[in-house]
Structures are given as C-alpha cells and as structure tokens.
C-alpha positions in Angstrom: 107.0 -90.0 -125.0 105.8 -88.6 -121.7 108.2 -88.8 -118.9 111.8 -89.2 -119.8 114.3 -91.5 -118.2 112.9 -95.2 -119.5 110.0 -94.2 -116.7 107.9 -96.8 -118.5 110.4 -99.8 -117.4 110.0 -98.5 -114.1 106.1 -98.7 -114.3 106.6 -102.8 -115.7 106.9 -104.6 -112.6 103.5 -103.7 -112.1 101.3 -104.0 -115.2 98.9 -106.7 -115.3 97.5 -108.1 -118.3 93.6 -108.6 -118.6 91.6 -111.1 -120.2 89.1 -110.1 -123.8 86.0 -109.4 -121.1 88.2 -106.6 -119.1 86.9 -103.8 -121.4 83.6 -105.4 -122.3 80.6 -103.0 -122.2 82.8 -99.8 -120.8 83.8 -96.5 -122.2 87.6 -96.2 -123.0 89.3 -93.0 -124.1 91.8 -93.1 -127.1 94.4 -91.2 -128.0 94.0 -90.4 -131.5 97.8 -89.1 -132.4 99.1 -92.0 -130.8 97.1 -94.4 -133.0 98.0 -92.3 -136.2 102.1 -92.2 -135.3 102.3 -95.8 -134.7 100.3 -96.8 -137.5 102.8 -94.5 -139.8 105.7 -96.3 -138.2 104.5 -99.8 -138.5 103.2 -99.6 -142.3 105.2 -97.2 -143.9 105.4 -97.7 -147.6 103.7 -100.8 -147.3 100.3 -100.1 -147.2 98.1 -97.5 -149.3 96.7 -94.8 -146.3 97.2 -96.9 -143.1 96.0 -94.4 -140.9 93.1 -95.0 -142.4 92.8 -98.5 -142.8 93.9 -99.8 -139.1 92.0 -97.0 -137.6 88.7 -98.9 -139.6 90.1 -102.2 -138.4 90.8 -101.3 -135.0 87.9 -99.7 -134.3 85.4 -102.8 -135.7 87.9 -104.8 -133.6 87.4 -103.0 -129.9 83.9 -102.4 -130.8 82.7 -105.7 -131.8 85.2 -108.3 -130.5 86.0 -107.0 -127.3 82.5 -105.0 -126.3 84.3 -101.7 -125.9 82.3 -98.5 -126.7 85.5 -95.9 -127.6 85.3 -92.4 -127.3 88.2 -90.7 -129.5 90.2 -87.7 -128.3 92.4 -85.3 -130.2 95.4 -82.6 -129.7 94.2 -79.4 -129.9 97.0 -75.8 -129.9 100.0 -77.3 -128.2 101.5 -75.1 -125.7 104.6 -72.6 -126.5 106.5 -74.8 -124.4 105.8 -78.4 -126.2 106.3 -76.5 -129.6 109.5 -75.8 -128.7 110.6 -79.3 -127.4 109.0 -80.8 -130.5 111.1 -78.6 -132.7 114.1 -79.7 -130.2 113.2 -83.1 -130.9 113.1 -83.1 -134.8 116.7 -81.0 -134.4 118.3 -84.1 -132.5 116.7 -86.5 -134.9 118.1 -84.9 -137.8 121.6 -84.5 -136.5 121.5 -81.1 -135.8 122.9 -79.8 -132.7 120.6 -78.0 -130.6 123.4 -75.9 -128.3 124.4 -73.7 -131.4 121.1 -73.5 -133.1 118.4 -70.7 -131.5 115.4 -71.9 -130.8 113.2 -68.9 -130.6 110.9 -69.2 -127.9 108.4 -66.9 -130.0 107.1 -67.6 -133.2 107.7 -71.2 -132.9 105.2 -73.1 -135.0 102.7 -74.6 -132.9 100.6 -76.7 -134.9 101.6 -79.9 -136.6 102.6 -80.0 -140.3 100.3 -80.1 -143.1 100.5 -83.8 -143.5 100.1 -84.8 -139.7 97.1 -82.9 -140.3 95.4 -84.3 -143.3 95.6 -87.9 -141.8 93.9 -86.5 -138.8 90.9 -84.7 -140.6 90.5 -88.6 -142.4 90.6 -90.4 -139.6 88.4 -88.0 -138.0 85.8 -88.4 -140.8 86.2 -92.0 -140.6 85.1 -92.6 -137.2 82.3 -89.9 -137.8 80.5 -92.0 -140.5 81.4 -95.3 -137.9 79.3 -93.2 -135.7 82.3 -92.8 -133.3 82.3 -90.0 -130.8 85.2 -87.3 -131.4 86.1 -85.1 -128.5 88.8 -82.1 -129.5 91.1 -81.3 -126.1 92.8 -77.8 -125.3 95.7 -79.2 -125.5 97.6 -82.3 -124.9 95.1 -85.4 -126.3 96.6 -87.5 -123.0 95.5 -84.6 -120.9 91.9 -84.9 -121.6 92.0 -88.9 -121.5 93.1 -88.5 -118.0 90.4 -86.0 -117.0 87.8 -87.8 -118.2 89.1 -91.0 -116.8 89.5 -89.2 -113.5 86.1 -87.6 -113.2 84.4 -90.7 -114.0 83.3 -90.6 -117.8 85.2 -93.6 -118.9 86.9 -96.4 -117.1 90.4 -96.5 -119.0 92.5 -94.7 -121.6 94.5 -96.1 -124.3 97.7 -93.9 -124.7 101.7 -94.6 -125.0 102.5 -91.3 -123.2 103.4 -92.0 -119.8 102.2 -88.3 -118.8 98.6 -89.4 -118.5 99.6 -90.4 -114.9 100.9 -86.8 -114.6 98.0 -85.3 -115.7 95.2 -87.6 -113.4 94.5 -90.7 -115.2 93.5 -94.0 -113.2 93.9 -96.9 -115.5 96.4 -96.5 -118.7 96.4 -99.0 -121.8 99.5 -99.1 -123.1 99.3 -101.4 -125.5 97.0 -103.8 -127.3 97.7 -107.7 -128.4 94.2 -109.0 -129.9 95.3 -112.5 -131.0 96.5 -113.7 -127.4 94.8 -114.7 -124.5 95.8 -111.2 -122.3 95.8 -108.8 -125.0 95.3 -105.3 -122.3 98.2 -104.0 -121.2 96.9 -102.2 -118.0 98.5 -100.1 -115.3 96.0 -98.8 -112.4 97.6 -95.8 -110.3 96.7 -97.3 -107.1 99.3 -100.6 -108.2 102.2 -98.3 -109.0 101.2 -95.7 -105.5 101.7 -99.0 -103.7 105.0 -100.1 -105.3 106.5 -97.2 -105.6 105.5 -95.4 -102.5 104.6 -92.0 -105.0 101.7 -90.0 -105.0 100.8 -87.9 -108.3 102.7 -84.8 -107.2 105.8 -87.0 -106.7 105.4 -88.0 -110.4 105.2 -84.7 -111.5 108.0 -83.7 -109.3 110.3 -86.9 -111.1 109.3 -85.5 -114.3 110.4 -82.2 -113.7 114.1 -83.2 -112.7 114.3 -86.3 -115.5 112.8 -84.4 -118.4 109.3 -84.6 -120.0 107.5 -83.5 -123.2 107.8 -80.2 -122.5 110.9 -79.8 -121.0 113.3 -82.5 -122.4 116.5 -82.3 -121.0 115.7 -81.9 -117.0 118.2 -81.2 -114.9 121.6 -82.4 -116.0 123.3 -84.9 -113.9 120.0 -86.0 -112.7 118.6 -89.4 -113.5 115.6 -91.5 -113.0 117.3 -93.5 -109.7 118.7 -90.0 -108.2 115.1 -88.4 -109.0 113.2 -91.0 -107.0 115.5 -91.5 -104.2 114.9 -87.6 -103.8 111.6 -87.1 -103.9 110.6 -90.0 -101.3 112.4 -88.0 -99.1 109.4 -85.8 -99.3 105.9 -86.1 -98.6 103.0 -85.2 -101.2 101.8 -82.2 -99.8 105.5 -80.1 -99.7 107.3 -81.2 -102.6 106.8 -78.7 -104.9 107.6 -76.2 -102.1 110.9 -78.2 -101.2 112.1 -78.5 -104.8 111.5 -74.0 -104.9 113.3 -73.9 -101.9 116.3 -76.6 -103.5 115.9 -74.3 -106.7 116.2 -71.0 -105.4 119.9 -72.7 -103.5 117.8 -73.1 -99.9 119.6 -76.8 -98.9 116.3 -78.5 -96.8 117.7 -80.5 -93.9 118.6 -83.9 -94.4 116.0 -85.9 -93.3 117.3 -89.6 -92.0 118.4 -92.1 -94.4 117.8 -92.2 -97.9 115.9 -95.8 -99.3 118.0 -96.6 -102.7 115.8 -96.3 -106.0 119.1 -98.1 -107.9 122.5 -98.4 -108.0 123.7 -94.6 -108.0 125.0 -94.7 -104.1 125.3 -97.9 -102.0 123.2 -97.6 -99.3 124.5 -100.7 -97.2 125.3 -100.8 -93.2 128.6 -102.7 -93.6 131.7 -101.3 -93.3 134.8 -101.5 -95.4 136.9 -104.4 -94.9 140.0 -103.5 -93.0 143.5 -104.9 -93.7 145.0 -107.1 -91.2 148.5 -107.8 -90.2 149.5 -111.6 -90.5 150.1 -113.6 -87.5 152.1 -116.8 -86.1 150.4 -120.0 -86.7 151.9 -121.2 -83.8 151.9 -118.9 -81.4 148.8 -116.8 -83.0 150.7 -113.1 -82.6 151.9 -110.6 -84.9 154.7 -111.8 -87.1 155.3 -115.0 -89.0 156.0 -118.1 -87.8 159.7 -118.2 -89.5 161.1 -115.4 -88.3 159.6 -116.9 -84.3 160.8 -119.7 -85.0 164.8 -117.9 -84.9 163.8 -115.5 -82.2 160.9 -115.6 -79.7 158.7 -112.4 -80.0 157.7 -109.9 -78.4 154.5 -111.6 -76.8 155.6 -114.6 -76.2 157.4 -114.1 -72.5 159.5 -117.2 -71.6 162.8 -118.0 -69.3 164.4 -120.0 -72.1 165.1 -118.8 -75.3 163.5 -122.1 -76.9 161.3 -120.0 -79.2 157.7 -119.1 -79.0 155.1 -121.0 -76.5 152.4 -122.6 -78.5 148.7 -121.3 -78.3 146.0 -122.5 -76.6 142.6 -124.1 -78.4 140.3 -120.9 -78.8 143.3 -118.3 -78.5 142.3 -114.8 -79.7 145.1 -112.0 -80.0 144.5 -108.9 -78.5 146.8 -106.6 -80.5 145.1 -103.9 -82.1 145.6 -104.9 -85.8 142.7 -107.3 -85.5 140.1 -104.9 -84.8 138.0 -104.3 -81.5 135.4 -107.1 -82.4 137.5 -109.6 -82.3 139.1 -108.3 -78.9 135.3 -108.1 -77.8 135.0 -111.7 -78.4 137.5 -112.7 -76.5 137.1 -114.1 -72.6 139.4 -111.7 -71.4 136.9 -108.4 -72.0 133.9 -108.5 -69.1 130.8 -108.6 -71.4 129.3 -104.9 -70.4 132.4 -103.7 -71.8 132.2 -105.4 -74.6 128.7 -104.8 -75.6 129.7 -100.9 -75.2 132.5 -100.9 -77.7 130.1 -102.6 -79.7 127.5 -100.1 -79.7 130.1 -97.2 -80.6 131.4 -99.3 -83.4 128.4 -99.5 -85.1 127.7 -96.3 -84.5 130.9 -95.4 -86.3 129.9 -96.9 -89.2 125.9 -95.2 -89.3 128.2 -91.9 -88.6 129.7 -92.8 -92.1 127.1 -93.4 -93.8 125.0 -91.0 -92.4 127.8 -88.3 -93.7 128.0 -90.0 -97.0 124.0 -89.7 -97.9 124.8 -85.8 -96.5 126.7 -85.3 -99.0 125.0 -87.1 -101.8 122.2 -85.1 -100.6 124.0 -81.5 -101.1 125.3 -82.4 -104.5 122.1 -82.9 -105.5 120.4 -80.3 -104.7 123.3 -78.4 -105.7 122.4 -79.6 -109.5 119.5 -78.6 -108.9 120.5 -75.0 -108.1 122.2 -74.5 -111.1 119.0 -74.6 -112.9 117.8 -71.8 -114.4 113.6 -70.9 -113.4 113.0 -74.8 -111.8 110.8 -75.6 -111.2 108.9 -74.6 -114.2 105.4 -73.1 -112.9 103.8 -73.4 -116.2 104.7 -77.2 -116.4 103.0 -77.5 -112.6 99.9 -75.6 -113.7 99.8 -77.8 -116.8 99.6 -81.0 -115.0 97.2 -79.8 -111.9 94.8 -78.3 -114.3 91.5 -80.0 -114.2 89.8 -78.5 -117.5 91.5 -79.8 -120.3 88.1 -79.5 -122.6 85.1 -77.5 -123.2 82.4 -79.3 -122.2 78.7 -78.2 -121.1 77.4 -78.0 -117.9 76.2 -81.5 -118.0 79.6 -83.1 -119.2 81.2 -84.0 -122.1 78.8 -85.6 -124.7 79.5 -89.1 -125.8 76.8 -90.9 -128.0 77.2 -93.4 -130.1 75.2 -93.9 -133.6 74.5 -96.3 -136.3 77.2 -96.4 -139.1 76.3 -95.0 -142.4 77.0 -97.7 -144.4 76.5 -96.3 -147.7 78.5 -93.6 -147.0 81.4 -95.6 -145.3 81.3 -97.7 -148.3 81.9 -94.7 -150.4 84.3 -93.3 -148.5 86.9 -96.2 -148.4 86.3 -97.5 -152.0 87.5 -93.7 -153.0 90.3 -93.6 -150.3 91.4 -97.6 -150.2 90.0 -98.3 -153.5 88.5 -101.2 -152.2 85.8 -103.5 -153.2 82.2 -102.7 -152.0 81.6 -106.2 -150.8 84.7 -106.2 -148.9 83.7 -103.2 -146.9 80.2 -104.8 -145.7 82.3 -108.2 -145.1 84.5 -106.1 -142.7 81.6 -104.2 -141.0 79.3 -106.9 -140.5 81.1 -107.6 -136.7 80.1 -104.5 -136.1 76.7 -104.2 -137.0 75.7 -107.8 -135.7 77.3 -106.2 -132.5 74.7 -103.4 -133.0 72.2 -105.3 -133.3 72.2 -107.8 -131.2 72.5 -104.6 -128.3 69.4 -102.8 -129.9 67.5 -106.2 -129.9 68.3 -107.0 -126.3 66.8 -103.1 -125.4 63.8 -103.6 -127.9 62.9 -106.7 -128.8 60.7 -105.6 -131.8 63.8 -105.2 -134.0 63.4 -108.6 -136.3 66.5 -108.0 -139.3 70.0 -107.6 -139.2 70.8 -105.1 -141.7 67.0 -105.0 -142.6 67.4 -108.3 -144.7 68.5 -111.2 -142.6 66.8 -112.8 -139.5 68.0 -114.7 -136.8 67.9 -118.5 -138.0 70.0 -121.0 -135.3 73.4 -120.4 -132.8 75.5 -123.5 -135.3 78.3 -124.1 -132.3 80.8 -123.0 -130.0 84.4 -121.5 -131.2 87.1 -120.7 -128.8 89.8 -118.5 -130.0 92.6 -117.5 -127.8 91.0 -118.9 -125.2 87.4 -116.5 -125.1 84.2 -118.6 -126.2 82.0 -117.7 -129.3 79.0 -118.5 -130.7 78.9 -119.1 -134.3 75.5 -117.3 -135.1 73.8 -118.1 -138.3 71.4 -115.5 -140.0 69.2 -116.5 -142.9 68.1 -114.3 -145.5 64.4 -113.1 -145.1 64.1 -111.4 -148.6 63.9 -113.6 -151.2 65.2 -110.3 -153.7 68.5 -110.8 -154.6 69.8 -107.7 -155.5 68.7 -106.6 -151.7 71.7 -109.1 -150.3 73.8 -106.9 -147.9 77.2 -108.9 -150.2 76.2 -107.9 -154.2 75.7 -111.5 -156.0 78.3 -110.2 -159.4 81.0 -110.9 -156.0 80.1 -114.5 -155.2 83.2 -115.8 -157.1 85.0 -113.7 -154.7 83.1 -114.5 -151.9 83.0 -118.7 -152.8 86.0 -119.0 -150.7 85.3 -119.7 -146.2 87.4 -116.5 -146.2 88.3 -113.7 -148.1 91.6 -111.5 -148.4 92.3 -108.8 -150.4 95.6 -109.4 -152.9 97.0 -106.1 -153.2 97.0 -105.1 -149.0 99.6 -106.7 -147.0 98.8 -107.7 -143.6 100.9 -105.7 -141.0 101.3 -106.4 -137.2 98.6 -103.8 -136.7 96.1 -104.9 -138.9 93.8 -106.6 -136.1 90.8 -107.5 -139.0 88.2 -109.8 -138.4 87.2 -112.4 -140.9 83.3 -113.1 -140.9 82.2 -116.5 -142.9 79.8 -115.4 -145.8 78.1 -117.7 -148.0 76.1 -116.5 -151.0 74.4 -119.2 -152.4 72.2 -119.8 -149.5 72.1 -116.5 -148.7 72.9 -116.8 -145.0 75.7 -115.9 -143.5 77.9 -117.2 -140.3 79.3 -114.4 -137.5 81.4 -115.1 -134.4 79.3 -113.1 -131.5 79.9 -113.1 -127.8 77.7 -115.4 -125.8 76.1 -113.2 -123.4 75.0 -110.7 -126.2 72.6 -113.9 -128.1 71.7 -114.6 -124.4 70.3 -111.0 -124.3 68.8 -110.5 -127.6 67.8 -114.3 -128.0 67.0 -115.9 -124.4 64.9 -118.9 -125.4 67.3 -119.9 -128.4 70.5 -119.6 -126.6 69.1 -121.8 -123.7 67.6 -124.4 -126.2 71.5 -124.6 -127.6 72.8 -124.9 -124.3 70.4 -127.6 -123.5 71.1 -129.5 -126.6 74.7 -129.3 -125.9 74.3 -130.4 -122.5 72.9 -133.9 -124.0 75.2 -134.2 -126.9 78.3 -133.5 -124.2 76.4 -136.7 -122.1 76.2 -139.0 -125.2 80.1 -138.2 -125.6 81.3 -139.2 -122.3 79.3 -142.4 -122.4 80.1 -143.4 -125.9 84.0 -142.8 -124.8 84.2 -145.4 -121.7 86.7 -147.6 -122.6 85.7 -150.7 -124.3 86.5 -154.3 -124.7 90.1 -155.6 -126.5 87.3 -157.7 -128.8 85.5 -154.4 -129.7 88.4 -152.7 -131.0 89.0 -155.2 -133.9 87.5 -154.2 -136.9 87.0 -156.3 -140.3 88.3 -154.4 -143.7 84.3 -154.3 -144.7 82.8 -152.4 -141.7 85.5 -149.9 -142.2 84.9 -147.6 -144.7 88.0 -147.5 -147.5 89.5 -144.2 -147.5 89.3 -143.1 -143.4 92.9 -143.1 -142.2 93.1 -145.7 -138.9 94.3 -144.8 -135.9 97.7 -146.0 -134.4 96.2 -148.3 -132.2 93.7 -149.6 -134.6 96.7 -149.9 -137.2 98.5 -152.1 -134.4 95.8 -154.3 -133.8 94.5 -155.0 -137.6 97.4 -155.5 -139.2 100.6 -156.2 -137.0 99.0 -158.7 -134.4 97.3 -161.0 -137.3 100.5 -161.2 -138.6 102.2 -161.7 -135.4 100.1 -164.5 -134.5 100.7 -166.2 -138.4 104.3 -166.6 -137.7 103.8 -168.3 -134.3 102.1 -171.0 -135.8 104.8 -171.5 -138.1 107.5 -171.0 -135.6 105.3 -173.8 -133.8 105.3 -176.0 -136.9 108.7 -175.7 -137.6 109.8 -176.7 -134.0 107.7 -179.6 -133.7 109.0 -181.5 -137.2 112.4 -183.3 -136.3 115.7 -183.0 -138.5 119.1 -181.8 -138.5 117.9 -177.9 -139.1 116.3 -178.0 -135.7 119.1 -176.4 -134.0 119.1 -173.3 -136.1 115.0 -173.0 -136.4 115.5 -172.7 -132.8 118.1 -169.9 -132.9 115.5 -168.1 -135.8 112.6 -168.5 -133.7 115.1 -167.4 -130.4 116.0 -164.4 -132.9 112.8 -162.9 -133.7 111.0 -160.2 -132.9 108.4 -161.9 -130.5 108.4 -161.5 -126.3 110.3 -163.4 -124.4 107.4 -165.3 -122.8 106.1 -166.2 -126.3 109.5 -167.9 -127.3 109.7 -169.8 -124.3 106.2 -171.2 -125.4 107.0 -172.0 -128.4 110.6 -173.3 -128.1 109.8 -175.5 -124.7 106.5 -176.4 -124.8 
C-alpha cells in the first residue's frame, strides 16, 4: 500500500517507461512480499504453488532476458504499530467495524500467518539453489530496498509500496511488462522533487496527515489535495517542527498565498460577478425604455416633456449600479484618478481572498489539532532511520553463484511435479547467460553446461523491438545419455516449442521458450548481442560481416526492374508457390485482356447489320477508354 490517498496517481504524470537495456548489467533490489501477494492474487486456484512457479520464471526472465543481477529482500518483525494497522486492515476487509471492536495495542500478533510464511521459506529456498542473494531486513522489506538504493548498493528497487520514497529510495519499479517495448515502469525522486516542488520530509509529512501503512486513517477531513497544499507552505527543514506546533493547537502565521494542489478551494483572482440594474436602450440610464418612453427620467434633464434625449455613440452611465470600472472607463474621470480606484479595487478583491485562504488555513490546522499524539514520533523515526539491516562493516554481501541444477531439478519436480526435461529447457536462458559472462572474464571456459560448445550465431531476432542473436551450440560429447535434455523426452521435445498441458499460463507467467532439438543434439538460444560480442569477438564480427554482404546483395537484387522482366512463363515458376498480386495481374488478367481486343478488333472490322450493337458491346466492356477509342475508330 504505502501512502494512502491514491498517492500513486499523483506520482503518474511523471513516470517514464525504459527500454529492455535500462536494467542491463545492474543490481536491482526486490521486494519479496510484494512478488508473493501479487502472484497469490493473480493465480489463485489456477495454478499448483504460483509463488513458486513465477518466482522461478521471473527470476530466469530479469536474469537472462533483461541482464539484471537481483538481489532479494525480505520483511523481517513488523513494528507494533504496522501489526496493528494490518489487523485494522483484515477487520475492514471482512466487514467488521473497527470503531466498536478493541484493537489491543499489546499482544497484537506481529508476524504473518502460517501460510504467508511457508510460501516465503519456498521461495526463499528457491532463489537459494538459483544462487540468488537473500538479504532479511529489520523490518519493512521496502525500507531496506530504499537504503540500499540510497547508499549506493544497487541502482533501482522493484516494489508496489509507495513508502520506499518515504523511507530514501532513488529510483522505484513499480511494475513490470516483459512482452512490450517499455516494460520498466520507473519513477526517479529527482522527477517527482521537480514536479511536485517536495522534498522527502514533505512526503513524509503528506503521509502523516493522509494515512500510511502504519497509521491508516490520518487525520480525518484531511485529503491528499489539502495535505499538499499545506505542506508547500513549508520548507524542508521546519516541517516537522510546524506540523508539532499545528498539533499541539499553535496556529503558525499564514504565510502569503496558498498554490492549489486540486480542486478543494478556488484559488482564482477574479471576483464574483455582481448584479446589475437594467438600463434604457435609448437613453442608456437606469430604467427601461417603456416606462421613459411615458415619462422622461430622472437623468435625462430637458425643457420639454417630449421624453428622454437619445445617447450619444460611446455613452457610458455613471450611476453606481454599473460598478466603478466602468465609471473609470469613462472620459469624464481624469486618468490618475482612475488608475487609483483601480488599484484599491483589486486590492479589494486580494483582501478577499487573502481572508478566504486565512481561513482555510485555520480550519486546517484546526483538524489537525484535534488529533490525538500527531505527529506520531515513532512513524518519523521509522522513515529517517538509516539502518534497516545488519550488515558488516564492509556492507551488505551480495554474491551471485552458479545454480544447482540437480538440486533445482529436484526441488520443482517434488513441489510442481514437473518433468525433468522441462526444468533444464526453462533454465537454459539462464545458464547460457552465465556462461557467456564467465567466458567473456575467462576465456578458457570451452562448454556450456559441460557438454555443448559454441558452434555458429544462425541470425538476428527482434522481439518487441530489442535485437537477439539466435546462438547455436552443438553437442561436444558424442554420449548420449550425457545430453543436458534426457533422449526417453525427445517425443516431447520434437515440437520448435514445448508447453506444459496441465499449467495454465497467467498474465504473470513471463517464461522464456528456448528452441531444443534432439536429434542433432544442438540446441538454439536467444542471447543478447553484446554478451556473444564479449565471450565470442572474432565470431560475432565474422556474422556481422557476412550480414553486411548479404544486406548489399538484397538492396541490389531489389532495384526495380523492367515491365518485360516481371513476366514469367508457367514452367520457370515452380507449381505450388502462391504468386504475388502483381505477378497474378500480369500473367493471367493482361493475356486475357489483350485476347479480347483482338476479337473486339475482328468483330468491328467485318461489315453487317450487328455492327451497331458489337459496337455498344465493345463500348460496354471493361477495357480503358483510350483502348475503345482504338478499337472502335481506328
């Protein structure tokens, strides 16, 4: 959740969305709990363990297809205080209303239930045998995302909860879309300082009065537009002491105007329209022009009583119903004059508003009053701290290791009862990643998986947009029963891809589909170019190269060529090869075309009595005008 009051929609105008390379080759930190929640929500009774199996699928995925090394971070002994909103939460879920049930503040359970906790320890094992680094935090998982994106250790987090911002992050990933060309949603700190105008304590300070994970209701009365409207009217450094001052019923002075965060108070210069009193047509004064037409009013001074005197192009009336610009404007009111009464109006109306923002401002800050112990201390102290995990003196320790296959394979068959051969088939992204990074560091490495060898890069793929290079490794053992895919699964495997029957594919299940062939015993992966240009410099450019001269042969073959060139005899095209529109067009309507002018030409030239109608059938037909007039006229 993180801050309340739809603060994520507030954060949107300034996402961006990065390309596959944004993450490539840097350290991300991910929210474990997160993962596990929404992978129960999405795949609920549909899948068997899902935690399980998209955590294995998403991990393969950051790791191989978009270069990411991950480092994984879970909740440790929530605080008293998020305890009790969590039991809060699960009261207003279930329909139960909070106000007349006690919440004890002690003895509230403050680990998650039995169940929660199982799909942790699995997932947690998981990424072990993936050889995964596990960090456990104090506290709050986000918290220790966002210190160790903050000091440095990794360049991005991957975490719903908007508090991450609270608690120091730089760069949050909200969410994740591998099968499109952005797939990173990404908000950087500095982007939403700069739109918003708000520093981290102002955040803080927002979440305070809205509601947050560990205080969920806020201040009542007190929304996300109010919240930001007040805080800017601080600066970073005295907030906090401004909102114990507003808490402990201290009204702070009312700094200048207030810049609107929404529609709560207009916050425009104009004044209300005023009502004016009709006047004359004729005469342009107070009244109407019927009842001046029986007597002459009041304005109107004449000797006769012939009625009102008709005004003048330009006339303005000076009567006080309409208003003291319009009297300004007149010719009769020297301009120093008028430019004074203009001053004082406006004036008026910044008096106004001025008053009205005043008194926005006290009832406010009167809500605020009201609140018992705000703001909290331990809430503040929770989102300053700086050590949200036990580290050494040399920082927290992120490695990352080899899989153990065997054991993986183990692992999953007893868990997702599935197929050995369908395991390695999912892993092998990840281990041709693997490789391809320990061959680039030492070249002496020769095998992928210790049986197949580098044999040729087969072409280039481009899926949503990112290049790949198909890579194709050939077995260098000649034993069959050492093949990383078991041959009793070819029939399985005889397919370009493989799916498993009895798992349904949700939204989250982000798996990648390596092309295995048995029979040769080679295989066909999908790597990123600049790993082969790492590991294999002199084949990647020898590709390139040959690429380069079959790109040249293509654009000269595909100059345009003559009309004569085009037209192709039954025999030199091979039977079975669907033509193109064009080369339809040209073999089969224009030789017919061309057989029924010469028998319009024929018939036209022979004499008789039909002649009149041949000419009306050949006028009739299908053929350009230009050809009909050749035909019938010579």
């Amino acid at each position: 959740m993180g801050v309340g009051g739809k603060f994520w929609e507030l954060l949107k105008p300034y996402a961006r969305f990065e390309g596959f390379d944004f993450l490539r080759d840097k350290k991300v930190a991910i929210d474990l709990s997160f993962w596990i929640v929404q992978q129960e929500t999405a795949l609920k009774n549909q899948a068997l363990n899902p935690h399980l199996r998209l955590t294995f699928f998403r991990t393969v995925n950051l790791f191989s297809k978009f270069g990411v090394f991950p480092v994984f971070v879970l909740d440790g002994t929530p605080s008293p205080l998020k305890s009790q909103a969590r039991m809060v939460r699960f009261f207003r879920f279930s329909g139960i209303d909070t106000s007349t049930s006690n919440v004890a503040e002690e003895g509230v359970s403050k680990e998650r239930n039995s169940a929660f906790k199982k799909c942790v320890n699995d997932c947690v094992e998981l990424l072990e045998l993936l050889g995964m680094p596990v960090l456990k935090a104090n506290g709050e998982a986000e918290a220790l995302c966002a210190q160790l994106n903050r000091d440095g250790h990794v360049d991005a987090c991957i975490t719903a909860d908007s508090d991450a911002f609270l608690f120091g992050a730089t760069c949050v990933i909200k969410s994740l879309r591998p099968n499109s060309k952005e797939p990173f949603e990404c908000y950087n700190i500095s982007d939403i300082e700069a739109g918003l105008g708000l520093k981290r304590k102002h955040l803080i300070a927002v979440s305070l009065l809205v509601g947050n994970d560990h205080d969920l209701n806020g201040v009542q009365g007190i929304g996300l537009d109010k919240a930001l409207r007040l805080v800017r009217g601080f600066s970073e450094d005295e907030i906090f002491d401004k909102l114990y001052e507003i808490g402990k019923g201290h009204v702070p002075l009312f700094q200048g105007e207030i810049r609107c965060a929404g529609d709560a108070i207009p916050c425009s210069d104009e004044s209300s329209p005023k009502a004016k009193q009709s006047h004359c047509s004729f005469c342009g004064h107070p009244g109407s022009k019927k009842a001046h037409f029986k007597s002459c009013c009041e304005y109107c001074i004449t000797d006769s009583n012939d009625g009102c005197l008709k005004k003048s192009q330009g006339f303005k009336c000076n009567c006080s119903s309409s208003g003291i610009s319009d009297v300004l404007n007149s010719d009769c009111v020297p301009s120093f004059i008028a430019e004074y009464f203009m001053v004082s109006e406006y004036q008026v109306r910044k008096d106004k508003d001025k008053k009205k923002h005043e008194n926005w401002w006290i009832n406010v800050c009167n809500l605020i009053s009201m609140e018992t112990k705000f703001p909290n201390d331990e809430i503040i102290e929770m989102y300053m701290c700086n050590n949200h995990g036990e580290f050494t003196e040399e920082g927290p320790l992120l490695e990352w290791g080899d899989p153990k296959t065997d054991l993986l394979v183990d692992f999953l068959a007893y868990h997702q009862s599935w197929q050995p051969s369908y395991i390695r088939q999912r892993m092998l992204p990840m281990l041709s990643t693997l490789y391809l990074r320990e061959l680039a560091r030492n070249p002496n490495k020769t095998l992928l998986v210790g049986q197949y060898e580098f044999h040729s890069i087969q072409r280039v793929k481009i899926r949503y947009g990112h290049q790949y290079y198909e890579v194709k490794w050939k077995k260098a053992i000649s034993n069959e029963l050492s093949c990383a895919v078991p041959v009793e699964q070819s029939n399985m495997l005889e397919e370009e891809f493989v799916e498993v029957g009895d798992e349904p594919i949700g939204l989250l299940d982000d798996s990648i589909e390596p092309q295995i062939h048995v029979d040769g015993c080679w295989i066909l992966t999908d790597e990123n170019p600049e790993l082969v240009h790492s590991a294999f410099p002199e084949e990647a450019l020898k590709f390139r190269q040959e690429k380069e001269l079959k790109d040249m042969k293509r654009r000269k073959t595909s100059t345009p060529r003559s009309e004569g060139s085009f037209e192709m005899s039954e025999s030199s095209k091979p039977q079975g090869v669907q033509l193109s529109i064009t080369e339809f067009y040209r073999t089969t309507k224009t030789p017919s075309q061309a057989k029924l002018g010469e028998d319009l030409v024929k018939q036209s030239s022979s004499p008789g009595v039909g002649s009149s109608k041949q000419k009306r059938k050949v006028s009739g037909s299908k053929l350009s005008k230009a050809v009909r007039r050749r035909l019938l006229f010579g």
